[in-house]
N, C-alpha and C positions, 0 to 999 in steps of 0.2 A: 631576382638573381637566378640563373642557370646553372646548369651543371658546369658547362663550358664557359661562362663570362663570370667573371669576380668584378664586384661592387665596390666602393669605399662607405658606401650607404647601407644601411641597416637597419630592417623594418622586422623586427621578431614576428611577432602576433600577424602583420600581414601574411608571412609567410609562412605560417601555420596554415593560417585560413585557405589561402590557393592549394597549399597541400591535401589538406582535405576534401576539398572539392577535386583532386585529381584522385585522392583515393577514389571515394565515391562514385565519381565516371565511372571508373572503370573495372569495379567491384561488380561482378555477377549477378548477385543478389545485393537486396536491400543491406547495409552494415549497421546494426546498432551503436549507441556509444562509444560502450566499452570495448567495440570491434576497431571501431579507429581509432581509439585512443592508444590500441598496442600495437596499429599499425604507425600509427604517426610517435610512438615511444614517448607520450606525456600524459599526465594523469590523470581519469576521468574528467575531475569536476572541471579544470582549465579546460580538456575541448568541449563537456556541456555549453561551457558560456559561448565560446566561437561557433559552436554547431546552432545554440540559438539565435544568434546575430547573424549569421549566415542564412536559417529560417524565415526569419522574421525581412530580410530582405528580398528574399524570393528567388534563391539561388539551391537553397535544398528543400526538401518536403517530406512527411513521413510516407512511405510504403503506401498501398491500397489496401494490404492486409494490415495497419495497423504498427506494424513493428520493422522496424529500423529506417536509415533516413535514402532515398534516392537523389539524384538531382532532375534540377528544375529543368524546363527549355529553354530557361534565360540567358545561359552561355550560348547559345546556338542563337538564338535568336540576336546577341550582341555582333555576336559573328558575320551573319548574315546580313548586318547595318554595314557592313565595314565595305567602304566603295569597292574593295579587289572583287570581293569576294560577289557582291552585287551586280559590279560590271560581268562575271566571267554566267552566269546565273542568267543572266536576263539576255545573254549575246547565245548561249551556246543551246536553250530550252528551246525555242523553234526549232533549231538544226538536230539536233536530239530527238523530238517528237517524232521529225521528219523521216528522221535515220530507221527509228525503231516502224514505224508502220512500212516505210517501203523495204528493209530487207527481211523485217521478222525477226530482228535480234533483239536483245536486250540491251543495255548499255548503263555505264554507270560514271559521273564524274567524281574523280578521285583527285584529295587534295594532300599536299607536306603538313607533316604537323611534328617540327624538331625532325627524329630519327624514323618517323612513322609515317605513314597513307592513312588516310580516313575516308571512308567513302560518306560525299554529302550530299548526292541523289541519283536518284536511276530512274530510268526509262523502260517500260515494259511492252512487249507490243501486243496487240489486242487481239482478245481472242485465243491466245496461243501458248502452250507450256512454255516456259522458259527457267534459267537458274537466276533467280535470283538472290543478294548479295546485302545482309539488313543493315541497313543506314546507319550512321555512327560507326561498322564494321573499322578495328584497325590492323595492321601487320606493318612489321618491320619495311623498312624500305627495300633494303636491298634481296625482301622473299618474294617480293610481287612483282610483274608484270607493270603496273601503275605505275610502281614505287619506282624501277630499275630507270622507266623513260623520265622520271624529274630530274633524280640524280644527273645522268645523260643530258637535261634540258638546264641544269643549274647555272647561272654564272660563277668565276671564280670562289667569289667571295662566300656566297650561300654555302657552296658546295665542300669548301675549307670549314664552316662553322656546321653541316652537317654529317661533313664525314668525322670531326673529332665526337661527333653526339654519338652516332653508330660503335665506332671504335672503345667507348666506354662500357656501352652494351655487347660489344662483338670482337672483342679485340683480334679476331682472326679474320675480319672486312680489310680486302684491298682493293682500292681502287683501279688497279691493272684491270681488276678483273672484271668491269663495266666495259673492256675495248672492245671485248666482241660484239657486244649490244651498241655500243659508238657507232659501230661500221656498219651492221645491220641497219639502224636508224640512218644511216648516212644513204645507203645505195637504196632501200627502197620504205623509207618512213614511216613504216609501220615497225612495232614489233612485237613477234610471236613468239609466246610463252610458255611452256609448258607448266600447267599451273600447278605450286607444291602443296595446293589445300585442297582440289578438288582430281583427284585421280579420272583422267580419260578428257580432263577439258585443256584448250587451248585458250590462253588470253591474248588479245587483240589490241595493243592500247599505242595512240600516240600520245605524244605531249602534247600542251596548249601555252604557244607562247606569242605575247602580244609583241605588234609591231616596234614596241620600243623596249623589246626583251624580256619584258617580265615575264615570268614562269606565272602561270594562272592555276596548273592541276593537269591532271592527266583524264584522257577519255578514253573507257576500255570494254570490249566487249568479251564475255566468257563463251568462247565459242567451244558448242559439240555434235557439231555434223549436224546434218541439216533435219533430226531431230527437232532439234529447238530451236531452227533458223530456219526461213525460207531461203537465203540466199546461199551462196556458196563463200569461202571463206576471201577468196580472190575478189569478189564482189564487196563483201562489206569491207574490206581495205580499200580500197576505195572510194567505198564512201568516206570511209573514218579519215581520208585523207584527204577528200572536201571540206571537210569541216575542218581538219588543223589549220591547212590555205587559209580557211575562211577567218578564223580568231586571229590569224597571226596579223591579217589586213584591216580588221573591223576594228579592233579593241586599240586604243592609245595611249592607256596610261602608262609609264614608266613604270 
């Protein structure tokens, strides 16, 4: 059950156990026990049992130093089973590789996750300084560049169930305020960001949407002058707008 969707079904203890594993993600550092147990607001011994069932299936593991728990690859790796996710991976890595040696940029695909971007791979090019951007990285949607072109790429329905996710978290997000990026994206299909994490860089991202409309992720390059790119920024928009053409014709799943 989400924040947004109410259940008639009722599964306690499952929903402990996904909670802690969300702690976890997304905990900095390793968390011991008694760290989640007062994040998650229940009492040691009950999340010992679920932290060791959760162990013992290969979903969390202790630290390398010894103390407190991390998670496993095994959500990533469930993830990465899942046909969308597999289809957009194995269609858009040639064109990627491609992107990055012929213009020098870096590039990263960025996927929704609820109210978030998560970035689930990048592309480096060789040989050559670049920013890159560490995997699993997330921000809000409507702070990035990535995030701003899904929103913009959503269908109705998506975009109704992640703007009330946002709105919990931001109750000062309106939608109005995606039209200028609407329009941008409409006249020339790129869009250019001024990015709110990395002071002097520009992000580069269109959306990735298959022929039968599904939103697949966004592909984005952190552009900063031809420093850390061969090419010129008019240049890799165009490339990066090969490759949208490219996903929107190749890919067919609904």
């Amino acid at each position: 059950m989400t924040k947004t969707t109410q259940s008639s079904y009722s599964a306690p203890a499952l929903t402990r156990g996904l909670k802690i594993l969300e702690i976890v993600s997304k905990a900095p550092t390793p968390l011991s026990t008694q760290e989640i147990a007062a994040e998650l607001g229940r009492n040691r011994n009950e999340v010992f049992r679920m932290i060791a069932v959760l162990e013992a299936e290969g979903f969390l593991e202790k630290s390398g130093a010894g103390f407190g728990y991390v998670t496993t690859s095994k959500l990533l790796e469930m993830g990465l089973n899942s046909p969308r996710i597999k289809d957009i991976l194995e269609a858009i890595s040639p064109m990627a590789d491609q992107f990055s040696h012929l213009t020098g940029a870096p590039c990263q695909l960025v996927l929704a996750s609820g109210d978030e971007m998560v970035v689930m791979k990048r592309w480096e090019p060789p040989l050559r300084m670049s920013i890159s951007v560490p995997i699993g990285s997330r921000r809000p949607l409507e702070d990035s560049a990535s995030g701003i072109v899904m929103l913009c790429a959503m269908n109705p329905f998506l975009f109704s169930e992640t703007e009330a996710r946002i709105l919990q978290r931001n109750p000062d997000f309106q939608a109005k305020d995606l039209d200028a990026y609407r329009s941008e994206l409409s006249q020339n299909g790129v869009l250019r960001f001024n990015s709110r994490f990395m002071e002097g860089i520009v992000d580069l991202s269109v959306p990735l949407v298959s022929l039968g409309g599904q939103l697949h992720g966004a592909l984005t390059v952190p552009y900063a002058n031809n420093a850390t790119c061969e090419a010129a920024m008019e240049e890799i928009e165009a490339e990066l707008l090969k490759i949208r053409n490219s996903i929107a014709t190749s890919l067919l799943r609904a």
